[in-house]
N, C-alpha and C positions, 0 to 999 in steps of 0.2 A: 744043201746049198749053204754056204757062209753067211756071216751076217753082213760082212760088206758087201758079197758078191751083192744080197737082194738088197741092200742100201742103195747101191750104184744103181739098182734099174727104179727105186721109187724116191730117189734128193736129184738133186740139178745144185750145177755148182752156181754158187751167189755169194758174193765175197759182199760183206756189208757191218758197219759197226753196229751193236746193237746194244741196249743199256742191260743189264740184269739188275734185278730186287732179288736177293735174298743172300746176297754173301757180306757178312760181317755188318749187319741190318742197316747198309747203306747200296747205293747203286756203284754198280761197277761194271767198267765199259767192257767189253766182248768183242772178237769177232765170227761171227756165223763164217763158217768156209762153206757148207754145205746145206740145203731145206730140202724138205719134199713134205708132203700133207697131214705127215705122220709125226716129227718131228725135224730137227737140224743137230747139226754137230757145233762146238763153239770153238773156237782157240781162245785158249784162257791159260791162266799159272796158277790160279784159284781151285782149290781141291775142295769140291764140295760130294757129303755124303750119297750115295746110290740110294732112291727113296726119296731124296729132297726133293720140295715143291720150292719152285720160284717163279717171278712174273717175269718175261722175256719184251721188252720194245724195241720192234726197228723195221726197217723201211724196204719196200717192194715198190721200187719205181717209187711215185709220191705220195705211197699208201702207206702209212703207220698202223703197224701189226703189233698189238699187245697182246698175249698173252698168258694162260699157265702150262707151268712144264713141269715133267719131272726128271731128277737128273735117273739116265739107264745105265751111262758108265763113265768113270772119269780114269782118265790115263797123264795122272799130272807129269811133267809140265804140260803134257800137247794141249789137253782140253775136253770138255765131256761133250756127254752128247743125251739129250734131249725128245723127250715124247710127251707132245702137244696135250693138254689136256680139256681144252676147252677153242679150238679154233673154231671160227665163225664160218659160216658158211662161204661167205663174199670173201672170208681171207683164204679157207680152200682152193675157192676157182682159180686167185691171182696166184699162188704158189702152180695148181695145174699149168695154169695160161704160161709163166716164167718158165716149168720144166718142158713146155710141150716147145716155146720161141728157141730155146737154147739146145733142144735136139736137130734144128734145124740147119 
């Protein structure tokens, strides 16, 4: 199976700005097109290395989601994509609860 077929059945789409830490050791704004529990995809112009750690912030409904990621692949200009590396428990449920509302 591909890696987006099994993407598609474990992100939900969620269009949301979100800040990144770690490119050019200032914050720089993002857009998440896609989350699921495992990681999100970003649209970004920012080419960052395969293996980078960076802190990810942004919003689920009016729950602010911090945390670490690392980049798994970047396809500049589109944007990388991302696996979670420390998500909280409570921020798991709210990404399930967001993909299980928007299968509906």
């Amino acid at each position: 199976m591909s890696h987006d077929r099994r993407q598609s059945r474990t992100r939900a789409t969620h269009l949301c700005e979100a800040q990144l830490d770690g490119v050019k050791n200032t914050w720089d704004t993002v857009r998440v097109s896609d989350i699921g529990p495992g990681g999100a995809s970003l649209d970004t112009r920012s080419t960052l290395p395969v293996g980078s750690t960076l802190r990810l912030a942004f919003r689920i409904r009016k729950t602010e989601v911090t945390v670490m990621a690392q980049v798994v692949y970047c396809t500049p200009p589109v944007g990388i994509g991302v696996r979670f590396l420390d998500l909280s428990p409570e921020d798991r449920a709210l990404i399930e609860v967001l993909k299980r509302d928007l299968a509906r």
